[in-house]
C-alpha positions in Angstrom: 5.8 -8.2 6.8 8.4 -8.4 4.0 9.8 -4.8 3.1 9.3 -3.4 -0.2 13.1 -2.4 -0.3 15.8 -4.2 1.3 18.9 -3.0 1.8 21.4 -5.7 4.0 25.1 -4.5 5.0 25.4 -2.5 2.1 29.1 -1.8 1.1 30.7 0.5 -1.9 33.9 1.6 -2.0 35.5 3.9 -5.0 39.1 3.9 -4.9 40.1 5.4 -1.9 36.3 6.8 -0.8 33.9 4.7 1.3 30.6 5.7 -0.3 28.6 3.3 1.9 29.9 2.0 4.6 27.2 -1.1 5.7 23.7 -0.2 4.7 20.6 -1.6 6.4 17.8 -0.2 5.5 13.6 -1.0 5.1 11.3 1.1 3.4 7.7 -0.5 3.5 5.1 -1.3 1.1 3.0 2.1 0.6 5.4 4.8 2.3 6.7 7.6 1.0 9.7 7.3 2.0 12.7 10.4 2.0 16.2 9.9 1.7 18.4 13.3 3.5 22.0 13.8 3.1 24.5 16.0 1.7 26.1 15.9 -1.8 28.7 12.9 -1.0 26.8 11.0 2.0 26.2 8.1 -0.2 22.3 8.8 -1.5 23.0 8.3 -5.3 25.6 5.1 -4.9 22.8 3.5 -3.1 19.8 4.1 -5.5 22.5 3.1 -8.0 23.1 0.0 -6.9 19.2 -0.5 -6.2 18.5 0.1 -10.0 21.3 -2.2 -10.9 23.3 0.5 -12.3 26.3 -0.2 -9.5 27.5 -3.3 -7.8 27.9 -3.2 -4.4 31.1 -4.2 -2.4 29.1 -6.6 -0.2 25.9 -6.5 0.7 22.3 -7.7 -0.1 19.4 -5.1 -1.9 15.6 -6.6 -3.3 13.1 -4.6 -4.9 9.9 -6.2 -4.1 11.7 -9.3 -3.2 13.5 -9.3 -6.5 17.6 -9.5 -5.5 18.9 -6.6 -7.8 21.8 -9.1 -9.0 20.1 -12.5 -9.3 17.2 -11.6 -10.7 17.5 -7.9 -12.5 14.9 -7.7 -14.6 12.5 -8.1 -12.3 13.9 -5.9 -10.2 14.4 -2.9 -12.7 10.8 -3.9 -13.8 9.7 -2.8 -10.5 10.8 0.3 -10.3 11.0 3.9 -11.6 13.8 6.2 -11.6 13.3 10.1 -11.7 17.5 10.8 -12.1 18.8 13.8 -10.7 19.9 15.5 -14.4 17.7 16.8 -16.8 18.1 13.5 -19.3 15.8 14.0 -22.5 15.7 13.3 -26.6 15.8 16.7 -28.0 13.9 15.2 -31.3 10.6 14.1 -30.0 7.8 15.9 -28.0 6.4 15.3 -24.7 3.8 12.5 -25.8 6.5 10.6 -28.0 8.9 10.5 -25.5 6.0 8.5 -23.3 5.7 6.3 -26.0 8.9 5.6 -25.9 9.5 4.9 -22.5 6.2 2.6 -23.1 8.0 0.5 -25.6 11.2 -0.1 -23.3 8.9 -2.0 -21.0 6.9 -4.2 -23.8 3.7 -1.9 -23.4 1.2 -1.4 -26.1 -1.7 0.7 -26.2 -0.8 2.9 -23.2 -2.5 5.9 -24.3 -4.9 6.1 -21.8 -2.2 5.7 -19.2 0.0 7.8 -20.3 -2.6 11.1 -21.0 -3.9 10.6 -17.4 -0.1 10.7 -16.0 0.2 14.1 -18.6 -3.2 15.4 -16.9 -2.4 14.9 -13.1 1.3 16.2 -13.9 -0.2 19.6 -15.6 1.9 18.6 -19.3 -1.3 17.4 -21.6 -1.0 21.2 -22.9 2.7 20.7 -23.7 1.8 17.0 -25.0 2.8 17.7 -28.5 5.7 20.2 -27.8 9.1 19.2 -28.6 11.5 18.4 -25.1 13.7 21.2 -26.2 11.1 23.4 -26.1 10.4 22.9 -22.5 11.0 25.1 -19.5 13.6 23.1 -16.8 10.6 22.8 -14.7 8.7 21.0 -17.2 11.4 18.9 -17.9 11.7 17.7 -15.3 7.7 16.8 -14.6 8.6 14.5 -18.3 11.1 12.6 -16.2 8.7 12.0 -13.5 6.2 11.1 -16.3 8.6 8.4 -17.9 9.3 7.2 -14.3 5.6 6.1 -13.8 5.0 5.2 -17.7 5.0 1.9 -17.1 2.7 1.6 -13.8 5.9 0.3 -11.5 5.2 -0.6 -7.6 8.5 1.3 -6.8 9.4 5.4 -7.4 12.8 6.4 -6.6 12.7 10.3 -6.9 16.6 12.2 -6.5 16.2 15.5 -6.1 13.1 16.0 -8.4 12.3 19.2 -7.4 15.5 21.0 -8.2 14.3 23.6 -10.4 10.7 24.5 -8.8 9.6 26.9 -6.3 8.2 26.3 -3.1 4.2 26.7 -4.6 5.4 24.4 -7.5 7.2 21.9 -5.8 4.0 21.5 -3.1 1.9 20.8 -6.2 4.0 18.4 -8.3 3.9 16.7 -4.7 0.1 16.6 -4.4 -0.3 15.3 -7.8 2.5 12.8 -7.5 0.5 11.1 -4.4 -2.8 10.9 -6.3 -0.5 9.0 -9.1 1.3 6.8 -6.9 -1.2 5.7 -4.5 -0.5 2.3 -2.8 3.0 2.8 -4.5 6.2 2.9 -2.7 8.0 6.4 -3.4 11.6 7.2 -2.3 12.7 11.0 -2.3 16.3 11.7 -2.3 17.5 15.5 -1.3 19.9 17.5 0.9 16.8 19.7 0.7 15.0 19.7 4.2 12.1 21.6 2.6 11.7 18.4 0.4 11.9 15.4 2.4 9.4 16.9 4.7 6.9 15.5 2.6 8.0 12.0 3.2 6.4 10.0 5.9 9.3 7.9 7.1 12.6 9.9 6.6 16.3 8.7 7.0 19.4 10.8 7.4 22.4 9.6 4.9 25.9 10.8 5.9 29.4 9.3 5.5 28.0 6.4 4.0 26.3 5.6 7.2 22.5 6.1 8.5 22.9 8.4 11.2 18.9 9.6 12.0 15.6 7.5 11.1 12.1 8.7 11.5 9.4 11.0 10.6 10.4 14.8 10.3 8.0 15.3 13.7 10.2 12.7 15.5 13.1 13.8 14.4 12.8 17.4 15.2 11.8 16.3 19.1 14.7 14.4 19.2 16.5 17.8 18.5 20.0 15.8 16.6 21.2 16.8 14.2 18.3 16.9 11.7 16.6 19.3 13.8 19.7 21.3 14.2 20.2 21.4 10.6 16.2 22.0 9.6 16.5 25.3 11.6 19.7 26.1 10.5 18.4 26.0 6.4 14.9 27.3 7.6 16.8 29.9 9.1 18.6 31.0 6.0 15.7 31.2 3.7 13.7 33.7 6.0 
């Protein structure tokens, strides 16, 4: 079965810092897939160079079969990116910014799409509020709007839970799913208490993939993502 994201030998050097050092990676078509590593192990430069933004050293990456170089827009048309920073147009409210995002992607008459993403993502009472207006929370659900605005197979989520709590974060999650059903969703953190959502999760460090699993498989094998899961769960008692 062909993956839905390919990653082959991956390289990406900056300067003197080996961000990724030989990537091979899979993710398959309807997993949720979660992407664990500290800040530096390499997690952002390789959802970079997934969404085209960053060319890699060496190395071979498709989004649904779509090389990222050879045949971009494809590629960038098949996926959504939730980015890490709170990116918004302070001039427009929740519903125009949508609408925007629609037009990016050539869609008309989205409406309907885009109030049942506002509805399942708790925002249709903040639909006509302007994006400066917003708490960070609900900021950052717009983000994860705009990422699904135009219906992509492929969500690539970093870190989109930053500024939520525990009850919050479980929610935004339970919504997401009913959104993204028979979608392929990649969650990027160096939060434990994230990626344990994921089905499939891989541990990022150095550049390298150093664990690969689901969080129960991982935690049996007692390496170091089980150390490290009782280490933070630890610290948060």
């Amino acid at each position: 079965m062909t993956a839905a994201i390919e990653f082959r030998d991956v390289h990406k050097r900056f300067g003197e810092l080996q961000a990724l050092a030989g990537i091979d990676l899979d993710v398959q078509k309807g997993e949720f897939f979660g992407l664990l590593g500290p800040n530096g192990a390499g997690k952002t430069t390789l959802i970079s160079i997934l969404a085209g933004l960053v060319r890699a050293d060496r190395g071979i990456a498709r989004v649904m079969g779509h090389d990222v170089r050879s045949d971009y827009r494809a590629a960038r048309r098949s996926l959504g990116v939730v980015p890490q920073e709170l990116v918004f147009d302070p001039f427009f409210s929740v519903r125009e910014t949508l609408r925007i995002q629609s037009g990016y992607f050539g869609l008309r008459d989205n409406g309907a799409w885009i109030d049942e993403v506002m509805q399942h993502l708790d925002l249709a009472a903040k639909a006509d509020v302007n994006m400066r207006a917003l708490s960070g929370g609900m900021k950052r659900r717009v983000l994860i709007a705009q990422a699904l605005v135009h219906k992509p197979p492929v969500i690539v989520l970093d870190e989109p839970t930053a500024s939520m709590d525990a009850e919050t974060e479980a929610q935004i999650f339970d919504h997401f799913r009913s959104l993204t059903e028979n979608r392929i969703s990649i969650l990027i953190s160096h939060r434990f208490s994230t990626v344990r959502h994921a089905d499939a999760i891989v541990v990022l460090d150095e550049g390298q993939v150093i664990e690969q699993g689901t969080h129960d498989e991982l935690m049996r094998l007692g390496g170091r993502y089980a150390r490290l899961f009782e280490l933070q769960a630890r610290a948060y008692r």
